[in-house]
N, C-alpha and C positions, 0 to 999 in steps of 0.2 A: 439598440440597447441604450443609447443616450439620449432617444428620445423618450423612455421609460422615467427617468428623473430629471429630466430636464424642460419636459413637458412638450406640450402639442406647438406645430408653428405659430406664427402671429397670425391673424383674420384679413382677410383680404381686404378689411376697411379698418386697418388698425388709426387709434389717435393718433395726435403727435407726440412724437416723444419727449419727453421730457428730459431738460439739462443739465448735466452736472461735470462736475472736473474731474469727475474718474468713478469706473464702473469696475468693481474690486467684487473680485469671489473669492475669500479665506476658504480653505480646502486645509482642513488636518484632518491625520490619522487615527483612525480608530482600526489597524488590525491587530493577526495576534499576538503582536508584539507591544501592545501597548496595555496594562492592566488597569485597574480602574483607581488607581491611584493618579497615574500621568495623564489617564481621560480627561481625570478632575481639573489636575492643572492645566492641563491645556485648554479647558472651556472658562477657567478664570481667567488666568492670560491674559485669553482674549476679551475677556470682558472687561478688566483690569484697563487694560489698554483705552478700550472706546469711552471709560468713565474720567481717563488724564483729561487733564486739562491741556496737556503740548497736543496731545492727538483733536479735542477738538478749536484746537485755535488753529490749528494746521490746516481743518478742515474747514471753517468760514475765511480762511485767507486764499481762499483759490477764487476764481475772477464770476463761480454762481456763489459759494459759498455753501456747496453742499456736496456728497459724493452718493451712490447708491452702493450698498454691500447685501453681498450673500455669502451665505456659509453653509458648508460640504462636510461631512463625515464622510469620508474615503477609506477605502480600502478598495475592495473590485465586485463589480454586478457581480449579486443583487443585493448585496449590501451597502453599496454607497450611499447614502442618503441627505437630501437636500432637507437640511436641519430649519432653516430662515431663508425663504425666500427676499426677494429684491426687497430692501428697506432703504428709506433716504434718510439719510443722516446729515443735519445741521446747524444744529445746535446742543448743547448739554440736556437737554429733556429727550432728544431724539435718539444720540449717543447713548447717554441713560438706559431709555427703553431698547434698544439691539443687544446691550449687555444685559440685560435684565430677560429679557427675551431670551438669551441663549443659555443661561446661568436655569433658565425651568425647562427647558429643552430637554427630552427625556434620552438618552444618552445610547447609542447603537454602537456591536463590536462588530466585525467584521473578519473576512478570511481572505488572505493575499496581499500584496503591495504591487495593485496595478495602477500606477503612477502617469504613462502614457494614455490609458482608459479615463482616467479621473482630469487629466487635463484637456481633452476630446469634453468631459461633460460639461467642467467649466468652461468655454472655449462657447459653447452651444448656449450655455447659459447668459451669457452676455450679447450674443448674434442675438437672440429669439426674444430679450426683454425689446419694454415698451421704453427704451432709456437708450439717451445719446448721449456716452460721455467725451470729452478733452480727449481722456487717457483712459485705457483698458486694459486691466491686468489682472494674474490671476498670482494669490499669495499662497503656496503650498508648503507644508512643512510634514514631517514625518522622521521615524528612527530608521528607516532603511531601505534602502534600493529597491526599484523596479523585478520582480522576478513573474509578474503575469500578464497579458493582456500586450497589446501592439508595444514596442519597441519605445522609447523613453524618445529618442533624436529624434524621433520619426516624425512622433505628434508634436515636440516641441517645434520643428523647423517647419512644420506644416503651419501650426500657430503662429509661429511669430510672424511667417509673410501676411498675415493678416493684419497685420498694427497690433496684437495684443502679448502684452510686455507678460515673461511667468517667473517671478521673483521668488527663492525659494529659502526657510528657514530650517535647515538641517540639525538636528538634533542628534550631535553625538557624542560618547562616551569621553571620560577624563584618561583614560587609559588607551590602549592602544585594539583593547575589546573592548566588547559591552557584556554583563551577563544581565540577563533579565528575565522574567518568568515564561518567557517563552524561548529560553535558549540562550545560546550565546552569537553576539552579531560584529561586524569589524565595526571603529571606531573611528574612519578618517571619512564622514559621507560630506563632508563639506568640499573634494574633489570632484568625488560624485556627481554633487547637484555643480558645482562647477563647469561640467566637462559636457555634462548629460541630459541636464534638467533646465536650467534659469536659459532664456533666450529672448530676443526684440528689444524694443529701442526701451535705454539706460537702464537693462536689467542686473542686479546683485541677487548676492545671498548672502546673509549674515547666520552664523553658526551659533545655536545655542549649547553651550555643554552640561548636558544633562534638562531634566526638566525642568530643575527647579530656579533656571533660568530662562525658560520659555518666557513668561511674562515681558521681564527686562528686553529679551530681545524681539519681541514684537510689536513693543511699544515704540519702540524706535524704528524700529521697519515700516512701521503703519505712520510716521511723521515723515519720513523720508518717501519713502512714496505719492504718499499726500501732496506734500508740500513741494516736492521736485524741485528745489530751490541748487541745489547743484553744492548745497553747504555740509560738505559728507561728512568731515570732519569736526564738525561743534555739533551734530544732532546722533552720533552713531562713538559710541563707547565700546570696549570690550567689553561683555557680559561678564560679568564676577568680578571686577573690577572693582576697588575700593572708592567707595562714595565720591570722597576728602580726594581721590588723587585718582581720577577718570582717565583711561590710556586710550588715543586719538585710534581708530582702527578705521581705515579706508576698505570696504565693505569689498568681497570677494565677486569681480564680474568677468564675464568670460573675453576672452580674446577677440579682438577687430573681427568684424565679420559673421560674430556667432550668432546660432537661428541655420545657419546654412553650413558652415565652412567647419566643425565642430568633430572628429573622428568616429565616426559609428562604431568600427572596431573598437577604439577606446571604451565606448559603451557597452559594448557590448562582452570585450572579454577581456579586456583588463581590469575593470570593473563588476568581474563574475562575483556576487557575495553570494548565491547559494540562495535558497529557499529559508523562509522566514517567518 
């Protein structure tokens, strides 16, 4: 199934690969919990982000001065969809065109939140390019928990012994629900991706509340991981945070150990939200 969007293996005479300081797959959700108002914003965002100016200085300050990105519309086979295959980005024209590129991208919904499937594609997706990065990570974001497909720890501990860091931007409600047009969902998935999801070397998750903070907090996520300067605090703000007076927030990572040492059960059923 992962080889359906992720495509066929490398050629038994593949080139060399080509260098760069980090081989990144944005993976956001398109299930049915997301209506095509949050789709929009989530594909400006992201696009928002690679047209900053911190995201590309971030990105010609690494030691090639370039990184390779792809981007996923997730939810669960067969509807996940690899929107932008591998693009190198390094400079403002190339930045430019990935935002520009995704911003005409024709936009897919989806059925499910398999979370643990879509980190399996990304995971394949970065083994099977023709690219050798530094760092290797996969930036996932979505409104709500795993409820289809292999187990959330499973895939994540599996991935991270590989070297590949999954950094996640949880999107949850101001309140203690969410209601949205596809239901009502709980409101605290920043433990969630916590406990469940982000794993490998210097992984976080920065929490957006609501969508109409996506932007803001991917821009900052996509400088911090970029740039791995270890400067968490002058590049990462709270989201909604008043311009004039920015509140310092040390980015949410999981405890010593995690990738392996992480409660399954916790995953599994303290963490029960129900179908979605």
């Amino acid at each position: 199934m992962v080889a359906a969007i992720a495509g066929p293996p490398a050629s038994s005479a593949p080139a060399a690969p080509q260098a760069v300081d980090l081989e990144l797959v944005l993976a956001t959700d398109n299930s049915q919990s997301i209506d095509r108002s949050e789709a929009l914003l989530q594909r400006q965002g992201v696009a928002a982000a690679f047209k900053h100016p911190d995201v590309v200085r971030a990105i010609q300050s690494g030691t090639y001065g370039r990184i390779a990105v792809a981007y996923i519309d997730w939810s669960s086979l067969p509807f996940t969809k690899l929107t932008l295959d591998w693009r190198i980005v390094s400079d403002k024209a190339s930045a430019d065109g990935f935002a520009d590129a995704l911003l005409r991208a024709p936009y897919v919904y989806g059925q499910g939140t398999a979370i643990g499937e879509t980190l399996a594609i990304a995971a394949r997706l970065i083994e099977t390019n023709a690219i050798e990065g530094t760092q290797r990570s996969i930036d996932v974001s979505g409104d709500g928990p795993n409820n289809t497909g292999p187990p959330v720890h499973q895939m994540r501990d599996e991935i991270a012994a590989k070297r590949i860091t999954i950094n996640g931007l949880p999107v949850i409600s101001t309140g203690e629900y969410g209601q949205g047009d596809w239901g009502i969902y709980y409101g605290q998935l920043e433990n969630y991706y916590l406990n469940c999801v982000i794993g490998g070397p210097r992984a976080f998750a920065i929490p957006a509340k609501g969508f109409q903070e996506f932007a803001e907090a991917v821009r900052r996520k996509l400088v911090l991981e970029i740039s791995d300067d270890g400067q968490v605090s002058s590049l990462i703000v709270r989201t909604g945070a008043a311009p004039d007076r920015p509140q310092p927030l040390t980015p949410l990572r999981p405890p010593a150990g995690a990738g392996s040492g992480n409660n399954p059960e916790a995953c599994g059923r303290r963490f029960n939200f129900g179908n979605f």
